[in-house]
C-alpha positions in Angstrom: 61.5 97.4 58.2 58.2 96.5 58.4 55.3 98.0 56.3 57.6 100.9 56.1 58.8 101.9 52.8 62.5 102.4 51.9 61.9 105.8 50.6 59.8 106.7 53.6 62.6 105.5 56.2 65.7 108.0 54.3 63.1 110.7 54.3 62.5 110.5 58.2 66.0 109.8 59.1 67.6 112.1 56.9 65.1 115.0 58.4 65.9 113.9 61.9 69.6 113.7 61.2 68.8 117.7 59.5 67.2 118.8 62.4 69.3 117.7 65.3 72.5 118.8 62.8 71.4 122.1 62.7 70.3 122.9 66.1 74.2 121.8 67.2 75.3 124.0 64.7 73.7 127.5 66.1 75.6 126.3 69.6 78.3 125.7 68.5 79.2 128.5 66.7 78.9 130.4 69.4 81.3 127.9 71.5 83.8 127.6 68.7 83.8 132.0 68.4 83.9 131.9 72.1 86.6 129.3 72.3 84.7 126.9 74.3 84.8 124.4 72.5 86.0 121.8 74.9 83.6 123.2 77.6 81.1 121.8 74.5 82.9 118.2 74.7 82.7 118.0 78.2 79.1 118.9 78.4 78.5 116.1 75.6 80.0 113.7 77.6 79.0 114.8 81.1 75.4 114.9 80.5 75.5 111.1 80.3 74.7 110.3 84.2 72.0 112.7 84.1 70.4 111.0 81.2 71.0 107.3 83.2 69.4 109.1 86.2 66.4 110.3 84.4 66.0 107.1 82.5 66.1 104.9 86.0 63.4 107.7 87.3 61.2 106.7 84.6 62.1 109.1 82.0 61.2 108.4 78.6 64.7 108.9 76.1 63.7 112.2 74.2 61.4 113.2 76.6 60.9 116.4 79.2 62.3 114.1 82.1 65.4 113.0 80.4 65.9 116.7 79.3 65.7 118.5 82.3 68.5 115.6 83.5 70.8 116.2 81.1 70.5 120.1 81.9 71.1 119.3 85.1 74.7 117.3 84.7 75.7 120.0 82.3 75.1 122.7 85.1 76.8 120.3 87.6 80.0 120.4 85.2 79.6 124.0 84.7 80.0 124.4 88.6 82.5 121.5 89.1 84.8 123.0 86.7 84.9 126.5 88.4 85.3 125.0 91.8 88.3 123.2 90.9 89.6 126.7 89.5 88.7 128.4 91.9 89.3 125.9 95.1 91.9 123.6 93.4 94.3 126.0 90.9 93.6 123.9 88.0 93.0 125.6 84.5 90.0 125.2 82.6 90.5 123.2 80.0 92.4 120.9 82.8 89.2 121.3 85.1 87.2 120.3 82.5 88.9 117.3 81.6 88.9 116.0 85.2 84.8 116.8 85.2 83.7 115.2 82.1 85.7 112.1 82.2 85.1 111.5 85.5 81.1 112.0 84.9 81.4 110.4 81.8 82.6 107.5 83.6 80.0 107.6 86.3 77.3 107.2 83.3 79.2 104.3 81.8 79.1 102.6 85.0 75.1 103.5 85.9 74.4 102.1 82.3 76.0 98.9 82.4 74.9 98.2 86.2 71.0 98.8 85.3 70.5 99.9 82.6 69.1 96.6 80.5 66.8 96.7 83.3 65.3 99.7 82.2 65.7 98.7 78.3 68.9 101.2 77.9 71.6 99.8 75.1 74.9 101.3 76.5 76.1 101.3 72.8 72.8 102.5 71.4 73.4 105.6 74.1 77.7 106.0 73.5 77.1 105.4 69.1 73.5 106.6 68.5 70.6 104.6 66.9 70.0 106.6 63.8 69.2 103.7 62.1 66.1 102.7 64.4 64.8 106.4 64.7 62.0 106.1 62.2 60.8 102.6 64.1 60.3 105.0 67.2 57.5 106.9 66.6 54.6 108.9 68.3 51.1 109.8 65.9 50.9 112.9 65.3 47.6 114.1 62.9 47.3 110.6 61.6 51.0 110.5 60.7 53.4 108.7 63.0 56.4 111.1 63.4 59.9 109.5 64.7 60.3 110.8 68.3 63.7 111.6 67.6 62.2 114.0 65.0 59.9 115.5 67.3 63.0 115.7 69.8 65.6 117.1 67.4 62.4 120.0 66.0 61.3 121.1 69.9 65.5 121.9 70.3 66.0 123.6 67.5 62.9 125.7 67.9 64.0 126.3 71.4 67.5 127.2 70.3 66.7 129.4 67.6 64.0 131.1 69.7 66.8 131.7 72.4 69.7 133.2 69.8 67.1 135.3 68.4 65.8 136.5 71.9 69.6 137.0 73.0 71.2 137.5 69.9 72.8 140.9 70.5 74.0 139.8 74.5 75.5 136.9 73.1 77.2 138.6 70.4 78.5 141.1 73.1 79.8 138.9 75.4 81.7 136.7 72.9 83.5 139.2 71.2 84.1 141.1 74.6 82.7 139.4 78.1 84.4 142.3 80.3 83.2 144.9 78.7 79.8 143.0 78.4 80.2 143.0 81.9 81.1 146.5 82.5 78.1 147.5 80.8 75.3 145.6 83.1 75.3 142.8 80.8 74.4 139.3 82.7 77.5 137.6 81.1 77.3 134.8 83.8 73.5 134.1 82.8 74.0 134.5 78.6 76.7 131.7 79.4 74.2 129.7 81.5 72.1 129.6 78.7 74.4 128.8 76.0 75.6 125.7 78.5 71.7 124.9 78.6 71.4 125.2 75.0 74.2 122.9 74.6 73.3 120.2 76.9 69.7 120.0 75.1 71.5 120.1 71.6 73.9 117.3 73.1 70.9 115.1 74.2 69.3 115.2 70.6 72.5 114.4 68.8 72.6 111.2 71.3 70.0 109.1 68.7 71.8 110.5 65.9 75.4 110.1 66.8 76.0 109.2 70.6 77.3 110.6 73.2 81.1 110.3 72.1 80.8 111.7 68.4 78.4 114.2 69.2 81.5 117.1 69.6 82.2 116.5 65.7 78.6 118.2 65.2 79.0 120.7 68.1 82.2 121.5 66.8 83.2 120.6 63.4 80.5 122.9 61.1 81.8 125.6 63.3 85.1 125.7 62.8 84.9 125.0 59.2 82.6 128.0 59.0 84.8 130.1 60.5 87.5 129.4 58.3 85.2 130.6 55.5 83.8 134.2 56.5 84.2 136.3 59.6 80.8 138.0 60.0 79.0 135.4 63.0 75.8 135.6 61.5 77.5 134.6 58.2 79.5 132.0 60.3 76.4 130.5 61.6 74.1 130.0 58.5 77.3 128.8 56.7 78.0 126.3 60.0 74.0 125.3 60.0 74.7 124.3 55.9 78.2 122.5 56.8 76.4 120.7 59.5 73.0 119.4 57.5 75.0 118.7 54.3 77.7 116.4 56.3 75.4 114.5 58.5 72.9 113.6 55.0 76.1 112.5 53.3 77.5 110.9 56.3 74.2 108.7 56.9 73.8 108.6 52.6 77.5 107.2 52.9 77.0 104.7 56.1 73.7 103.4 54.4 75.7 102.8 51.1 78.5 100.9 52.4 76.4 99.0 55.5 78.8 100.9 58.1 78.1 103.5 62.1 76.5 106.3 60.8 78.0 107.8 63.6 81.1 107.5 62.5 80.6 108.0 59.2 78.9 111.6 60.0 81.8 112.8 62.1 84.4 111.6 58.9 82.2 113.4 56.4 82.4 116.5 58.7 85.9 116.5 59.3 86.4 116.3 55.7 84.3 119.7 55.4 86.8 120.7 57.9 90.0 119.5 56.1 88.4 121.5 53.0 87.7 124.4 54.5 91.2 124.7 55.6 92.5 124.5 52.2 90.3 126.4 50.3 89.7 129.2 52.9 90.0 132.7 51.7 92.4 134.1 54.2 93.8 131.5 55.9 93.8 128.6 53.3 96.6 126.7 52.4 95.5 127.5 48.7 95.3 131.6 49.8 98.6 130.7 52.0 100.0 129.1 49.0 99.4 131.6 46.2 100.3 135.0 48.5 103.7 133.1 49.3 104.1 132.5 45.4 103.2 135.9 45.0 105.5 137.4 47.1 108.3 135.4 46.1 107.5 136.6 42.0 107.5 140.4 43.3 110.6 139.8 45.1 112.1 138.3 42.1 110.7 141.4 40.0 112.1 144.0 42.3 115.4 142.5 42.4 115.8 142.2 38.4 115.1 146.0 38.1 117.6 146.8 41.2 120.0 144.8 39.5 119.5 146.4 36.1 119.6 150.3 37.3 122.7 149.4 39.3 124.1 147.9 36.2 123.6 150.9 34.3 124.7 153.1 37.4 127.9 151.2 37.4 127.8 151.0 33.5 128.2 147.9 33.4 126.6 145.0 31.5 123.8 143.1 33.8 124.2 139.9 34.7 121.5 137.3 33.5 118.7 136.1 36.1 120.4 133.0 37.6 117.3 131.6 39.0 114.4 130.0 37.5 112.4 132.7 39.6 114.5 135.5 38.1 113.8 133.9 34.5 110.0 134.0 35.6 110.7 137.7 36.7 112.3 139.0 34.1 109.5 137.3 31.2 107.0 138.9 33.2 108.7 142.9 33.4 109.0 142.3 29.8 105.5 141.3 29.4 104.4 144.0 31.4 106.6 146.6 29.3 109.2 147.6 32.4 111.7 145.9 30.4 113.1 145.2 26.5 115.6 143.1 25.0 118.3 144.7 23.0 121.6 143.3 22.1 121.3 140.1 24.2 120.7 142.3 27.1 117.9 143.6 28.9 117.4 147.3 29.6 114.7 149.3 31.5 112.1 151.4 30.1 110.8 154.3 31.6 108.4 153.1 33.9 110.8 150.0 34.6 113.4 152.4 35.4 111.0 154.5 38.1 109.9 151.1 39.9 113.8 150.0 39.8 114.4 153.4 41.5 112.2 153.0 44.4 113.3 149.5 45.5 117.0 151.1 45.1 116.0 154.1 47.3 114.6 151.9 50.1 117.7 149.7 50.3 120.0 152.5 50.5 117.7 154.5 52.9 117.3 152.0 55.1 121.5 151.2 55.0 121.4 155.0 55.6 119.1 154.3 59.1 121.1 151.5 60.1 124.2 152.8 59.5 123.1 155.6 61.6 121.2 153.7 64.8 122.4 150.1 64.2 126.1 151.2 64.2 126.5 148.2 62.1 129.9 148.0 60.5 129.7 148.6 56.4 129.8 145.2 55.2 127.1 144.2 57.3 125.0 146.9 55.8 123.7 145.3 52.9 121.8 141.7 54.4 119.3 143.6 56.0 118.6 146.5 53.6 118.6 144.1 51.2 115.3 142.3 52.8 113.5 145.2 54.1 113.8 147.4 50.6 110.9 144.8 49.4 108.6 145.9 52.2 109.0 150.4 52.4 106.2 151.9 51.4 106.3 156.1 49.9 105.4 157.0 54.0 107.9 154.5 55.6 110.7 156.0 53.0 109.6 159.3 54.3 109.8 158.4 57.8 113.2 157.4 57.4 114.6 159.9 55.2 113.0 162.1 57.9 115.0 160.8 60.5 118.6 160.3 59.2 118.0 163.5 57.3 118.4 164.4 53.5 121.5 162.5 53.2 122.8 162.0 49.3 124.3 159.1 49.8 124.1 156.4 51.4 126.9 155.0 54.0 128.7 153.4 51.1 128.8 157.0 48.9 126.6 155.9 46.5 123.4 158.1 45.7 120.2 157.6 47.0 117.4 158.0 43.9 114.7 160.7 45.0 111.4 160.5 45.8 108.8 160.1 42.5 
């Protein structure tokens, strides 16, 4: 490493990995929200044969020339994939997949025909080089700064600069591009310059991660994000954070155990991801988890206190919850004082007896409605009541009891508790 100290070298590459993190972060959430996320691969991988081409003119990697190339290819890909919808049929996600591979492929080929000619490591291009950035450096004030740095800085200035200058047409046009359009918005241009802003993020993630991983930081902080909050400014500062916390771990982690950084950055992300996905709020499989659990308790609870008001309807003697669920149910109403034991059995209380009554109500009612409309046969009845009475509200039973009428009973003869 040279006169370089160790300290110094983590310090430059983990603000270059930062940088160039955060900078695919702001476009990508706007790709993921705008479900183009896949037009974001392809322009990652497309942009290759414009950087070969700008490299064989003379272009410096990281610099203006090699830039302007890689803007170029992603419009190219833009265009190529609405000509083949347009001209050919083809969907486009399909379109796309013909355009970037096939461009893709184009750039392989140009960099293993020339390019050691013009000092160009295929692999250095396809996995990054994060680990030489900080030996690639230009002086700046009597400091010499990694060029990747200076690269990965210049992007994310001009992408923030740009979201801020756009940031309410963007907004429009990804939550609603027709209407955008309707209203004199430029929807075609806001998209041309997210596709620009993309191509420029995807050349700067090429030293950190390559052209083939460089999706997992377009893509992966994004979708995580999303998972987490729903505002999109909210999305994107969360994204930016998912993004430069992964990529420092990711390089920490591929330092630690001598393995790509590359690789390791796009595992650390899509770990963020996997998390995300089980500790969302909404959407979680936590959240999933604990409102099926929930549901399944109330269920449990409404059918104990059906079962004990028809017990004493019928004046009989309950039967005992036969279910581990019901057992849970019926601790909890007597917890909760809708229930007491007495005698070995249990019996409502007032406010146990009122609950019981409405679940009771919106089985028969509903029987009452299908009975009426369904012209279901009397022993087919009960199935369906029996799932729906856990889901009427005080304005559905209304409803219903509106349109069958102020029936009594219900089609069995059996009375239909009133409305508390």
């Amino acid at each position: 490493m040279g006169d370089l100290p160790l300290q110094a070298f983590h310090l430059w590459t983990l603000a270059t990995v930062a940088t160039v993190a955060a900078a695919c972060a702001l476009v990508g959430t706007l790709l993921v929200v705008r479900r183009m996320s896949l037009l974001g691969d392809a322009i990652g991988h497309a942009v290759l044969p414009g950087i070969a081409v700008a490299v064989l003119l003379g272009g410096r990697p990281g610099g203006p020339l090699v830039f302007a190339g890689a803007v170029a290819a992603a419009l190219v890909t833009v265009w190529l994939t609405r000509v083949l919808r347009t001209q050919a049929g083809l969907a486009d996600d399909a379109g796309a997949g013909v355009v970037f591979t096939a461009l893709f492929a184009i750039g392989i080929v140009i960099l293993s025909t020339v390019g050691a000619r013009r000092d160009l490591d295929p692999a250095c291009v396809l996995h990054g080089i994060l680990e030489l950035v900080p030996f690639d450096t230009v002086r700046i004030a009597g400091v010499d700064v990694p060029r990747g740095l200076l690269s990965g800085a210049t992007v994310l200035a001009i992408v923030a600069g740009g979201l801020a200058a756009t940031w309410k047409l963007q907004v429009f046009t990804a939550f609603d591009a027709e209407a955008a359009l309707a209203a004199g918005i430029p929807v075609a241009a806001v998209t041309g310059g997210l596709l620009g802003a993309t191509a420029l993020a995807a050349v700067a993630g090429f030293d950190v991660v390559g052209a083939v991983l460089v999706v997992a930081l377009l893509v992966a902080p994004a979708a995580a994000a999303e998972l987490l909050t729903r505002r999109l400014h909210v999305v994107m500062i969360v994204a930016v954070v998912l993004a430069v916390l992964g990529s420092c771990l990711g390089y920490l982690a591929a330092w630690r155990w001598n393995t790509s950084a590359a690789g390791a950055i796009a595992v650390v992300l899509g770990l963020e991801y996997l998390a995300a996905a089980v500790v969302a709020p909404g959407d979680g499989l936590v959240a999933r988890g604990l409102s099926r659990l929930g549901y399944a308790l109330r269920v449990a609870r409404e059918d104990v206190l059906a079962a004990l008001w028809r017990a004493d309807e019928a004046a009989a003697t309950a039967a005992r919850p036969g279910s581990m669920g019901g057992w849970a149910a019926a601790a909890w109403l007597r917890a909760t004082g809708r229930v007491v034991a007495s005698e070995g059995r249990l019996t409502l209380t007032p406010r146990g007896r009122a609950e019981a009554e409405m679940v009771v109500r919106s089985h028969r009612l509903w029987e009452a409605w299908l009975g009426r409309h369904a012209g279901l046969p009397l022993d087919h009845l009960h199935p369906p009541a029996e799932f729906v009475e856990h889901h009427l509200g005080a304005a559905m039973r209304r409803r219903i009891e509106a349109e069958v009428g102020r029936v009594e009973g219900d089609p069995h003869g059996r009375e239909i508790p009133p409305e508390v």
